[in-house]
N, C-alpha and C positions, 0 to 999 in steps of 0.2 A: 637438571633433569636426571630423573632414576630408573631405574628397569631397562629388561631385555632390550628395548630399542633405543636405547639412550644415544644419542647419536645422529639418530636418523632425522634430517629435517624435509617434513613434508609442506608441499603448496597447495591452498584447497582454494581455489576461485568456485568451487561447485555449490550450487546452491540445493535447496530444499533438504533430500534427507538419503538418497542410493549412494549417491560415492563420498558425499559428505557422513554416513554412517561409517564409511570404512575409516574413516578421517580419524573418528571416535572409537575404534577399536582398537587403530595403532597408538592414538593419544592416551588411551589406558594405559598400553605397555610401555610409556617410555618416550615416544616418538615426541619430536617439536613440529605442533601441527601450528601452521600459520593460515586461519582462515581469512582469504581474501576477499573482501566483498565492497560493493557498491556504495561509495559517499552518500550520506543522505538517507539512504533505503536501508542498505545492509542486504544479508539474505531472505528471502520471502521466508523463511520458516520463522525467523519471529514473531511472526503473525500469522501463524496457521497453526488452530487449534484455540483453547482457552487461554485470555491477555491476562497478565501477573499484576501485580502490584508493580512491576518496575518497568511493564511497557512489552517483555519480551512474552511469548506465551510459556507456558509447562513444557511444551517440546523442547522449544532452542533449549530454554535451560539445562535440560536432560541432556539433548543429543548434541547440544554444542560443550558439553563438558569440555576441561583439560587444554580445551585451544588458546591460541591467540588472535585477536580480532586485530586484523590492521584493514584499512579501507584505499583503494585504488581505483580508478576509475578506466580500466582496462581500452576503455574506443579512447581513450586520449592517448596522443602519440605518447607525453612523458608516463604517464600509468604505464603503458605498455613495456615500456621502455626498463621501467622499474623493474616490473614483473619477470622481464631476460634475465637483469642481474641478479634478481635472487631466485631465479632457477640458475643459474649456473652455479648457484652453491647450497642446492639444494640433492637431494635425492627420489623423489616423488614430487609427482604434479597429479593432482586430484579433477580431473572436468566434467560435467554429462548436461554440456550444452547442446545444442542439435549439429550433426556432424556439420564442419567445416566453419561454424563459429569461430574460434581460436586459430585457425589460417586466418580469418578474415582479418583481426587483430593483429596478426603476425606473430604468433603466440603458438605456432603449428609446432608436431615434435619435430619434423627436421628442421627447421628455424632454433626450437630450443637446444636441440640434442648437437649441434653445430659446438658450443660452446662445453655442454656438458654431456658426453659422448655415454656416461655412463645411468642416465637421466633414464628413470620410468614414469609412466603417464598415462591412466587409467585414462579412458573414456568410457563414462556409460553413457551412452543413450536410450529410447526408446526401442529402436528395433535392429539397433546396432550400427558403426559404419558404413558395411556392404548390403546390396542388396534391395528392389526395387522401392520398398518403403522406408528406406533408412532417413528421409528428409522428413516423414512424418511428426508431428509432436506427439508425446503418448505420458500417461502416467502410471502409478500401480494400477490403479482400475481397469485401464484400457490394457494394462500388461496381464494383467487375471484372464479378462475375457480373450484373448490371444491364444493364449499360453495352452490351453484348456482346463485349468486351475476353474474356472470361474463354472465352467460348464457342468462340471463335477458337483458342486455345490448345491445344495440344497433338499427337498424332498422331490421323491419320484415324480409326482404329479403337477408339481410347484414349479415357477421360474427358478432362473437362475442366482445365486443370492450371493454377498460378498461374503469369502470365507474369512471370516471376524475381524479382521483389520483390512482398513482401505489402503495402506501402508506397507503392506507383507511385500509383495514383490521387491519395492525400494531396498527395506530391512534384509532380506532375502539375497539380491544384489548384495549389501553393501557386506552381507560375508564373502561370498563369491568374489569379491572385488579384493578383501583383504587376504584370503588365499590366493590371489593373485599376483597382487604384489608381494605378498613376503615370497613367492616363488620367484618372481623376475629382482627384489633385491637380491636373494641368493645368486642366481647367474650372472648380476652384474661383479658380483662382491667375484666370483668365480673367473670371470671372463674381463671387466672392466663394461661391458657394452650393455646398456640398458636395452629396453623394447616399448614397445605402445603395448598395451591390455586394452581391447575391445569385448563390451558387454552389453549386452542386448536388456532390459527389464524383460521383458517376457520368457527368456532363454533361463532368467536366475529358476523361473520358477517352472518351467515345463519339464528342467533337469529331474524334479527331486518326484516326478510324477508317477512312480513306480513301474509298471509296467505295460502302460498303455501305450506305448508305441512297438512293441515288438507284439505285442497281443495283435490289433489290428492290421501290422505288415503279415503276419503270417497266419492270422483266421480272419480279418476280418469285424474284429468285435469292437464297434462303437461303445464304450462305458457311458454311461449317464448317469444321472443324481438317483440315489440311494437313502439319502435322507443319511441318521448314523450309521449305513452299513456298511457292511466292508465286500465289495464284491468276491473274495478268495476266502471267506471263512465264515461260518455262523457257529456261536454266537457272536458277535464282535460287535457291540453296538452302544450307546446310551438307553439306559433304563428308569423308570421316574418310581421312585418308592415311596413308600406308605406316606408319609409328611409332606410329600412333592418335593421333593427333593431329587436331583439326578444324580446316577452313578455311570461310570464310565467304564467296560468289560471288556478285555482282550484275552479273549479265548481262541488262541491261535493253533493251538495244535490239540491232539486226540488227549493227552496226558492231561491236558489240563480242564478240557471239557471233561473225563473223570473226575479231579478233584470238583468242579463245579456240582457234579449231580452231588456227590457227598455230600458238599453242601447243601445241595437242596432239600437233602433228602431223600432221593432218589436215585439211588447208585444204581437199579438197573437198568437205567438207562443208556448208561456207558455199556454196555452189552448188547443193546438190543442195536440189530442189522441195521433200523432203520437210521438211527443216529451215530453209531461207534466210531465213523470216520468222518474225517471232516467233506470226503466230496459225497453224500448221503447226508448230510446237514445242509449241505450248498443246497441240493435238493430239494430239502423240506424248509427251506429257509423261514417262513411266514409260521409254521408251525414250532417248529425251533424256539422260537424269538419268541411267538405266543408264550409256553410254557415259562421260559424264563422271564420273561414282563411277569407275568403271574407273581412267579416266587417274590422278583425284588418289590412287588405291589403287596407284599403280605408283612413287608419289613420297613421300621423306621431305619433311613439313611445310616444312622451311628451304629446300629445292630446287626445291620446285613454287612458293612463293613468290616467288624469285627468279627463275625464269623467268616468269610471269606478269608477273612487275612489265618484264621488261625487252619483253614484245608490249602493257604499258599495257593487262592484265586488271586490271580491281577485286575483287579480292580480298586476304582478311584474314585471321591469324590468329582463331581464340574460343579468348580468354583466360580463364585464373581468377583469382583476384587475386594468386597466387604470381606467375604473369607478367604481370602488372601492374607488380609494384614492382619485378621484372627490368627490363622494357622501358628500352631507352634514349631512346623520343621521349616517352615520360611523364615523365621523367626530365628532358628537355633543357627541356621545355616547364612544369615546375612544376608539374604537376599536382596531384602531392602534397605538401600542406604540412604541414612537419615546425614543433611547434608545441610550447609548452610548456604543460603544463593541469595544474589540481589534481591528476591523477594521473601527472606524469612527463612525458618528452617523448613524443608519438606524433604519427602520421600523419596527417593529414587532408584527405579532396579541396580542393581548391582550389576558390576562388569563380569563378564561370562566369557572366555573358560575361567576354572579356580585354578592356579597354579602353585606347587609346592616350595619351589624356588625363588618364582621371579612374576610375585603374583601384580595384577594390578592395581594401579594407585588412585585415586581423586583425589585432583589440586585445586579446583574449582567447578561451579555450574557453567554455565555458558555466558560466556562476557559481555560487558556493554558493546555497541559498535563503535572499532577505532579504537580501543582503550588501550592497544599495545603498537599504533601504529608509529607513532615519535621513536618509541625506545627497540624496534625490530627494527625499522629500516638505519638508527642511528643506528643501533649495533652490529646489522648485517652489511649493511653497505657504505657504511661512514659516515652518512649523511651530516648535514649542522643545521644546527636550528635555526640560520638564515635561508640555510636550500627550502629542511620542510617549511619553512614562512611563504616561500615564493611557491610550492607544491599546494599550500593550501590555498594561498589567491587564483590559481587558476584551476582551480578546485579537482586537483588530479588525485588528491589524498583528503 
């Protein structure tokens, strides 16, 4: 193993995709992720989504990058039992089963942290450990509508719609999760004494919700759906031009709504009372918007682009992912890593951040289930291949 986490070896009994992603961000940088999962079954996310040629779907593949799959069957006393010993020579325990699961197991952190004092141990759940719905089961979905992510969503007049992945909360979590831990590895590496990390799904996503909670404590203001608006600025929106095509426009401030009129053509508009500042635009929001719908309804996509770009408007094409794997700055910049996996070669995002020094690696897609299970437990815990013999008849591995 290479990179900044070289060293670190993590235990992911977690299934699906929130603490299991964080899994996959430190297994980029280095880390020895050991994913623990179910004889027989494996994690449910190999089968969530579209099935590959090799049984797993596009996601595991993806998101189970870099790991190693050993298989354990945790309600058995020996699984269990397994699972102590290599937490106690471990550094990270990965779980987001519904609280008190892993007590029940005997698998709790003071049970683990007994042996390994300086042990950290993510829980995510649904609505977190404490707290009157914390026994509830929940998913991103149910974490969206919660959060009030989900509320936000859509057009003014319209229900509420999923904001483009059913997924985001988890993904969302599973940064949240990995800024986590690397915060409680630091104070153990500091102090010797690990901690638990408790994370709610809904909490990943109500954090990043700008400013709606101090608006409402102190005026009172419910936000609702907007459609592409931005309730603190006009213009700020999606616009469909001449080919139907969309372009995406972040006109946040007064300066930049001047370059915009330039472009349009219309520089005195940056002058006149009724628009010059952005809370006189909040304003006339619907008339605003009008005029600018206008313009980019006057331009094919490639044209109005490159005249914005050369008045230094921010604006963007909205891509599907046919133009995605067109784009040439996705292209220049490696975004997409072409990889080879148990099903053939395919594409797959690239690891995110870029780093200068100690960037990240892909060692593999996501593994069969079990395939490293013989050669972790021999090497982590001594095991012989009489013990794993008698581990597989009573089917604990």
């Amino acid at each position: 193993m290479s990179g900044p986490l070289a060293g670190i070896r993590v235990l992911e009994p977690a299934t699906f995709l929130a603490a299991p992603f964080c899994g996959t961000i430190l297994a980029e940088f280095g880390a020895e992720v050991i994913k623990v999962e179910q004889p027989g079954t494996g994690d449910p996310l190999r089968r969530f989504g579209t099935e590959t040629e090799c049984g797993d779907t596009f996601v595991w593949l993806s998101e189970g990058r870099n790991k190693n799959s050993v298989t354990l069957d945790l309600r058995s006393d020996e699984g269990a039992d397994l699972f102590r010993r290599m937490a106690a020579e471990s550094h990270v325990v990965l779980e987001n089963f519904r609280p008190g699961t892993m007590e029940r197991w005997g698998l709790g952190y003071d049970r683990l942290s007994r042996e390994n004092p300086a042990l950290v141990m993510l829980r995510v759940s649904a609505y977190g450990q404490t707290g009157p719905l914390r026994m509830k089961p929940g998913f991103a979905r149910v974490a969206h509508g919660f959060s009030g992510l989900a509320h936000l969503a859509g057009e003014a007049d319209g229900p509420p719609v999923m904001p483009g992945s059913t997924s985001l909360a988890d993904y969302m979590t599973g940064l949240w999760s990995a800024v986590a831990v690397m915060i409680a590895l630091r104070e153990a590496e500091r102090t010797g004494q690990g901690q638990e990390i408790d994370i709610a799904l809904y909490a990943s996503t109500f954090r990043v919700l700008d400013e709606i909670a101090p608006a409402f404590d102190r005026l009172g203001i419910v936000r609702s759906r907007m459609g592409a608006d931005t309730i603190t600025t006009v213009p700020h929106s999606h616009y469909e031009t001449r080919d139907g095509k969309w372009v995406a426009l972040a006109c946040s401030t007064d300066k930049m709504f001047k370059r915009l009129t330039e472009a349009m053509g219309r520089p005195e508009l940056a002058e006149d009372p009724r628009y010059a500042t952005n809370p006189e635009r909040v304003a006339r929001r619907a008339e605003v918007n009008a005029m600018v719908a206008t313009f980019f309804a006057a331009h094919d996509r490639a044209d109005v682009l490159a005249l914005c770009d050369r008045h230094e408007v921010p604006v963007g094409p909205i891509f599907d992912i046919a133009d995605i794997f067109a784009d040439p700055h996705y292209a220049a910049r490696g975004d997409l890593l072409r990889a080879e996996t148990r099903a053939g070669e395919m594409a797959l995002p690239a690891a995110v951040p870029r780093m200068s020094r100690t960037p990240a690696t892909f060692r593999h897609a996501g593994p069969a289930l079990g395939v490293d299970t013989e050669r972790v437990l021999g090497a982590l815990l001594g095991l012989t291949p009489e013990q794993l013999d008698d581990l597989k008849r009573k089917q604990a591995i």
